[in-house]
C-alpha positions as CSV (number, residue, x, y, z in Angstrom):
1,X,136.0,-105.4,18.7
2,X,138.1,-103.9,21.4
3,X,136.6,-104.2,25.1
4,X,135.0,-101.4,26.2
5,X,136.2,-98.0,27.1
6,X,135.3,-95.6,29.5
7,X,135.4,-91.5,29.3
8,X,134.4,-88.6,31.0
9,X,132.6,-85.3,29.5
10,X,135.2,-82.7,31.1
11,X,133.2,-80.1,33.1
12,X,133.8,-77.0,30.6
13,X,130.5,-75.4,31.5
14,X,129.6,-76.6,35.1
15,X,127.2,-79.0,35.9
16,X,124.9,-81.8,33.5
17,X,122.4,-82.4,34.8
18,X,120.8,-79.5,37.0
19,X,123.0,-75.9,37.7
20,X,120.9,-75.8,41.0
21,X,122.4,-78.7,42.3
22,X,123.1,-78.1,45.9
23,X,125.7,-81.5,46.1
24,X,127.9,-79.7,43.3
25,X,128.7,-76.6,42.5
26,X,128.3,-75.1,39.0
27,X,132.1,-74.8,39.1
28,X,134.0,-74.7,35.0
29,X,137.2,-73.8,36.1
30,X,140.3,-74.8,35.0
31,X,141.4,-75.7,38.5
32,X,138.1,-78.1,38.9
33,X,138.9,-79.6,35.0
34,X,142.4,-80.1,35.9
35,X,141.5,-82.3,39.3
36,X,138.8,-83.6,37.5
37,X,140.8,-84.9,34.3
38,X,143.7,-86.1,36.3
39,X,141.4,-88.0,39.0
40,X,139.5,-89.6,35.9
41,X,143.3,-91.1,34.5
42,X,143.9,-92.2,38.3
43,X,140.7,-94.2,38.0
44,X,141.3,-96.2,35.3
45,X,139.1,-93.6,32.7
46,X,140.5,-93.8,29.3
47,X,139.4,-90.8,27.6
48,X,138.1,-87.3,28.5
49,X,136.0,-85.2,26.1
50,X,136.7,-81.3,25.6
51,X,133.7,-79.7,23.9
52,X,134.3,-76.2,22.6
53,X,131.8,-73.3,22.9
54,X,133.6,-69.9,23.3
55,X,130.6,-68.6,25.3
56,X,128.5,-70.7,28.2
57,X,126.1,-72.1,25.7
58,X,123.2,-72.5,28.3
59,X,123.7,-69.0,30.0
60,X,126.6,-66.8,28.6
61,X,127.4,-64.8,32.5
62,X,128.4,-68.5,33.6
63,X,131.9,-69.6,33.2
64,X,132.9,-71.6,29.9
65,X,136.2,-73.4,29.9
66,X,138.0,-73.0,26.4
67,X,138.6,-76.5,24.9
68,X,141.7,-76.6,22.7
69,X,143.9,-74.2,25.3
70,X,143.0,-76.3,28.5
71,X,143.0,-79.5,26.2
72,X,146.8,-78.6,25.4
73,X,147.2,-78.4,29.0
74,X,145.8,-80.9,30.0
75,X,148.0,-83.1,27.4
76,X,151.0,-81.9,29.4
77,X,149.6,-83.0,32.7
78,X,148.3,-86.3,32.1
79,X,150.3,-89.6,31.0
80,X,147.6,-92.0,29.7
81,X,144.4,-90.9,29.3
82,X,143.4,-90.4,25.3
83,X,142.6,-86.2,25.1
84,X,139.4,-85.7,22.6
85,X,138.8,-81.5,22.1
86,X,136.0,-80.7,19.9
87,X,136.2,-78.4,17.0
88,X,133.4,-76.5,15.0
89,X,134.7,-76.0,11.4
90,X,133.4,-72.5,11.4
91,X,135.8,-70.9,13.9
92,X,139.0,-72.1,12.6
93,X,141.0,-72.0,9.5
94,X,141.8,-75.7,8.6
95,X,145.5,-74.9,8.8
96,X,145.6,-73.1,11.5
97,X,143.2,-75.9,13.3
98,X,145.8,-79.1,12.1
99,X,148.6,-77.1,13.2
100,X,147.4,-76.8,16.9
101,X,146.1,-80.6,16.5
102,X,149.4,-81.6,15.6
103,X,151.0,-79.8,18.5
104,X,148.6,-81.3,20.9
105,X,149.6,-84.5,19.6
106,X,153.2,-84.1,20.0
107,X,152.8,-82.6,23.7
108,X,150.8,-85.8,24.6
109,X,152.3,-88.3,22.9
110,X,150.1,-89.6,20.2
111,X,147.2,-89.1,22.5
112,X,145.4,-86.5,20.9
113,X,142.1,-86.8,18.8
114,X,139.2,-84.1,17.9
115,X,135.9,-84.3,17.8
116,X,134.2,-82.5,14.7
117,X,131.0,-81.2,15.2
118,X,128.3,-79.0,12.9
119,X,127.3,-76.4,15.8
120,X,124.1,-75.6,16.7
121,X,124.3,-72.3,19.0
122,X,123.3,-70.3,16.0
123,X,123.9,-66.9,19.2
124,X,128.0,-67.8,19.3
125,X,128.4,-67.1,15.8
126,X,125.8,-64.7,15.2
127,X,127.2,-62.3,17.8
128,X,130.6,-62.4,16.6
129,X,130.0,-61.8,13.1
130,X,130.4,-65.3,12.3
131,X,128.7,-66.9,9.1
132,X,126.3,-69.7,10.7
133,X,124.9,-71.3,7.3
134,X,122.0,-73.7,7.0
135,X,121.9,-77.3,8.5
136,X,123.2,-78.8,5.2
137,X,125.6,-76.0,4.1
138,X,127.5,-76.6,7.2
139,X,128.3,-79.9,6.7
140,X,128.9,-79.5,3.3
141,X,131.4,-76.8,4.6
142,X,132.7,-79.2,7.2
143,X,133.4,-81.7,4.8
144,X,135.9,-79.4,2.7
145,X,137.6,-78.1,6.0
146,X,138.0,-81.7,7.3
147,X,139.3,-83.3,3.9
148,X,142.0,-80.6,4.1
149,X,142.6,-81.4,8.3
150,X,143.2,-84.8,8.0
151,X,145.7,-84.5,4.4
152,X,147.5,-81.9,7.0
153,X,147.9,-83.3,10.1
154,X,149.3,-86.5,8.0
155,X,151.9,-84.5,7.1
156,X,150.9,-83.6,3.1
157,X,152.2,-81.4,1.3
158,X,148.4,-79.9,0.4
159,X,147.7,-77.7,-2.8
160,X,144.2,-77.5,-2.9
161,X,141.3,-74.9,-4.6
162,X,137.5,-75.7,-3.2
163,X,134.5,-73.7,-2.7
164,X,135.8,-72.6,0.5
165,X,139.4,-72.9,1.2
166,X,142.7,-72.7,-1.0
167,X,146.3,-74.1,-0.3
168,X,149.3,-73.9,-2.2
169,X,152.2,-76.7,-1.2
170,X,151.1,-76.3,2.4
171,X,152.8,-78.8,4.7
172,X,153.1,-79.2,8.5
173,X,155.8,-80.4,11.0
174,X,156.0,-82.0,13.0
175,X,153.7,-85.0,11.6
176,X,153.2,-88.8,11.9
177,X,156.0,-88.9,15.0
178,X,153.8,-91.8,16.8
179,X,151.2,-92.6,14.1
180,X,150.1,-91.4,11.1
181,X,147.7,-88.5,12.3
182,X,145.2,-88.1,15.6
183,X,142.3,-89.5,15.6
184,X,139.5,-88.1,13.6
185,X,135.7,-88.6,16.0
186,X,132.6,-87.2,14.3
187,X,128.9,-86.1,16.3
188,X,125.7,-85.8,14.3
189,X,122.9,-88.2,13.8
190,X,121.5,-86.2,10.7
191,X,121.8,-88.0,6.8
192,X,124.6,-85.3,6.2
193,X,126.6,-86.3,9.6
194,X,126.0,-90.4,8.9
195,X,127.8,-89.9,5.5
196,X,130.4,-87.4,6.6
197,X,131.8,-90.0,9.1
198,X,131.6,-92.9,7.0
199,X,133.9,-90.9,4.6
200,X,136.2,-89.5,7.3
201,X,135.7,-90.5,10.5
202,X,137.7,-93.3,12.6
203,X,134.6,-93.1,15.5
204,X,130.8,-91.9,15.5
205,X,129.9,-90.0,18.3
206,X,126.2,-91.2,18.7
207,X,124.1,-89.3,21.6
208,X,122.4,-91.5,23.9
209,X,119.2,-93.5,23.4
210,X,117.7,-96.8,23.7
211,X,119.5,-99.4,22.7
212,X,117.5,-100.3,19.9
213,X,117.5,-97.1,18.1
214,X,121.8,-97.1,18.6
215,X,121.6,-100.6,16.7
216,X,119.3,-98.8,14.1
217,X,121.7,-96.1,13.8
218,X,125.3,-98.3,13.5
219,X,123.7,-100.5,11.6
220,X,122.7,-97.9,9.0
221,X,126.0,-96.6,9.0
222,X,127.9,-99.7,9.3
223,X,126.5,-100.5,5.6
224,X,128.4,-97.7,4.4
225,X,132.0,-98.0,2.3
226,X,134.1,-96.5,5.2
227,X,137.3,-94.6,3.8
228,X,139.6,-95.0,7.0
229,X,138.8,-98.8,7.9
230,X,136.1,-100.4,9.7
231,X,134.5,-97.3,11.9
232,X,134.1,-97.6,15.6
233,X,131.8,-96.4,17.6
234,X,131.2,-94.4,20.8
235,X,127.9,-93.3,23.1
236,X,127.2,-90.3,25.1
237,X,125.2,-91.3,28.2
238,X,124.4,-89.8,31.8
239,X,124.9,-92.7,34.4
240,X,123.0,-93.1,38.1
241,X,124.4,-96.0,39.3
242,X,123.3,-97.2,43.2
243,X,123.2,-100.5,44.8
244,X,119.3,-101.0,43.9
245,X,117.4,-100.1,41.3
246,X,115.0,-98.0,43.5
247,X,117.9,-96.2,45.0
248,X,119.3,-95.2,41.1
249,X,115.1,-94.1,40.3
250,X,115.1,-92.2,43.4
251,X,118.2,-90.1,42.9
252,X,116.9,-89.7,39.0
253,X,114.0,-88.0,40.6
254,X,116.1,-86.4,42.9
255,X,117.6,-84.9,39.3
256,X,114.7,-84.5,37.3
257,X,112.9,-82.3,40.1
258,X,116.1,-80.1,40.8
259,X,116.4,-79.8,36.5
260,X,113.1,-78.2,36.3
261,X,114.5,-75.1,38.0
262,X,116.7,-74.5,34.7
263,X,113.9,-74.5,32.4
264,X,114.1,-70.8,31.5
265,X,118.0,-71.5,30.7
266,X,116.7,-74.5,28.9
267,X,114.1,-71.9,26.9
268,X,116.6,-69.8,26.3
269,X,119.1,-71.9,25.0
270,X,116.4,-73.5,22.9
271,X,115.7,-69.9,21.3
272,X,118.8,-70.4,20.3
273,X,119.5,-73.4,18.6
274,X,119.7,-74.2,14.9
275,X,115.4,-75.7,14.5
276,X,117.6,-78.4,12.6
277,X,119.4,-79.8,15.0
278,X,118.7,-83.6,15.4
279,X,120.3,-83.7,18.4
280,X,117.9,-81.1,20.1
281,X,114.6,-82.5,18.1
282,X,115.6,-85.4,20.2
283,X,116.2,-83.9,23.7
284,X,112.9,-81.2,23.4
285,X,110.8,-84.2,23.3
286,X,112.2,-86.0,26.1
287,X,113.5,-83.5,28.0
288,X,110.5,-83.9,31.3
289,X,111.9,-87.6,31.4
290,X,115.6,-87.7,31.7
291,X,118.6,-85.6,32.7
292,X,122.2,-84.5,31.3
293,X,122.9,-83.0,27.7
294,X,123.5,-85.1,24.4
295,X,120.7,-88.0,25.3
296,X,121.8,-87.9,29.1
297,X,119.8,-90.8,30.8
298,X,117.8,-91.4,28.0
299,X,120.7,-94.3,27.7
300,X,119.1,-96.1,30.1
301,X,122.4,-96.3,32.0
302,X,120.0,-95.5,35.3
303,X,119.9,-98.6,38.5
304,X,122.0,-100.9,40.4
305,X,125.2,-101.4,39.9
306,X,124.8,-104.8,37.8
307,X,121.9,-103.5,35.8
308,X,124.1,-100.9,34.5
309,X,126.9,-102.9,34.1
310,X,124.1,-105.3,31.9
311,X,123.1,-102.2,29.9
312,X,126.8,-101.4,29.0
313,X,127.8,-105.0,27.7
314,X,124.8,-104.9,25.5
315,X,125.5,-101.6,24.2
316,X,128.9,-103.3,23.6
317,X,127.6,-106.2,21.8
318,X,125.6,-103.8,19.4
319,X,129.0,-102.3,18.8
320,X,129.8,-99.1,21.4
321,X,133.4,-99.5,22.0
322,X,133.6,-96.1,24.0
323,X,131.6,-95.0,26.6
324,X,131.6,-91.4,27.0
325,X,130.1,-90.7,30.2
326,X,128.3,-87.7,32.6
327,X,127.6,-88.1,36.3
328,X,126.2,-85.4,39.2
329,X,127.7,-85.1,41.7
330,X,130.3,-85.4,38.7
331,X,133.5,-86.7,41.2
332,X,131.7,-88.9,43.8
333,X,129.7,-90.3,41.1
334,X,132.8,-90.7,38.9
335,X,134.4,-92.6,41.9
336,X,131.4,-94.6,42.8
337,X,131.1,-95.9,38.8
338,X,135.1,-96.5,39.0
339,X,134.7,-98.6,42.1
340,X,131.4,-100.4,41.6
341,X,130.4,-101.0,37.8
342,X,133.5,-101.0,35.7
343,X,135.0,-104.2,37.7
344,X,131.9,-105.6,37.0
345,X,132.6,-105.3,33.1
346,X,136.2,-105.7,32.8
């Protein structure tokens, strides 16, 4: 296995942790995202992650950056760092979606993946007169759409009749200029989302939890036939990271106290989320306890420097190869994690 690498969640709707945060402001603008993203490559980060809502998912009169137009700029700006923009099969056509991956590819380099995820903000599609199927029917739609991506952005010439879609000698250029198509990551914890990326996936997105419950879930997965070689993995996870562990519990606290101020936004947002959603089954219960979205602290990536730098080479040794990370105050703590833990791993 590779050593570790390090992302960033890019900022596309304001803060993680708390929006009434008085160190940061609840800022999603492009001009934060750009600083943000090109700061993050400065540091040594390796990848930055794009999720796509259309509307603010917690509070739609807050600002929501769009992911696959600021993740083609971004690709023009940056020289290093691996671009990762999310994609929900239900608002895009599958050739209109590998079309724009492919472009993103070409603008970057060959440093372009997506991130294909089922959606669970029933409101975004509801509101736009958007089919939002069950749990199950949308990964069964997602696997259809992402069949036909990945044949496209290789470059095939695609005739194709599903349930869903139909192609006739469809092709796409330009393909396979510096490798044979981006990178295909894949979210979801559910029995439908485990299959889905052992049959297309390169990496599993898995959200963050203890690290015996990851080692369940790779291991479960791992077990699998996978179609595009041995599958890598990657872990979402908020990080507090302080010279002593009671300086990292304090500034949790610090968090947790100031996150109780959203709960309405969280109720709301709940009230409108997909009841089948592993991801938030997850989060409800745990929410009084930790901070961030997608598992946030409940990583455990929370204490000194050296005890998270401990945490994160045993979440290596279980088989995370990317770290995809959150942090509030996201650019001092992005700096202080740069400076003080990865050294320690690397």
């Amino acid at each position: 296995m590779s050593a570790p690498r390090f992302g960033i969640w890019a900022a596309v709707h304001g803060s993680r942790a708390s929006h009434h945060d008085p160190d940061e402001p609840d800022d999603a603008s492009w001009e934060r995202n750009r600083a943000l993203v090109l700061e993050a490559e400065a540091l040594g980060f390796d990848a930055v992650l794009v999720a796509q809502h259309t509307m603010n998912p917690y509070d739609p009169q807050r600002d929501q950056l769009e992911a696959w137009t600021g993740a083609a700029a971004l690709a023009a700006l940056t020289r290093r760092i691996e671009i990762i923009a999310a994609i929900k099969p239900g608002l895009y056509h599958p050739v209109v979606l590998a079309k724009m991956a492919l472009q993103i590819e070409h603008i970057s380099g060959g440093r372009f993946a997506l991130n294909l995820v089922n959606a669970w903000n029933k409101a975004e599609f509801e509101r736009a007169g958007l089919p939002f199927p069950a749990h199950d029917d949308r990964y069964a739609y997602g696997r259809e759409w992402i069949g036909l991506v990945s044949r496209l952005m290789r470059g095939e010439s695609v005739t194709f009749q599903g349930e869903h879609f139909r192609t006739e000698d469809y092709q796409l250029r330009p393909a396979g200029t510096f490798r044979p198509r981006p990178t295909i990551y894949l979210g979801g914890e559910s029995e439908p989302a485990r299959a889905l990326a052992a049959d297309h996936a390169d990496v599993w997105f898995i959200n963050g939890q203890p690290l015996e419950d990851v080692a369940a879930l790779i291991a479960d997965v791992a077990r699998r036939p996978a179609a595009n070689g041995p599958l890598r993995y990657g872990l979402s996870a908020f990080v507090i990271a302080r010279g002593s562990d009671a300086e990292a519990e304090a500034e949790h606290a610090r968090l947790l106290a100031l996150a109780q101020r959203d709960a309405d936004l969280r109720a709301d947002t709940r009230a409108r989320t997909d009841a089948a959603s592993v991801m938030f089954a997850k989060t409800d219960a745990a929410a009084s306890r930790h901070v961030g979205t997608n598992g946030g602290t409940a990583a455990g990536l929370v204490g000194s420097y050296e005890t998270v730098a401990e945490r994160i080479r045993a979440f290596h040794a279980a088989g995370i190869e990317l770290f995809m990370l959150q942090f509030q105050p996201f650019e001092a703590e992005m700096r202080r994690f740069a400076e003080q833990v990865i050294p320690r791993i690397r």
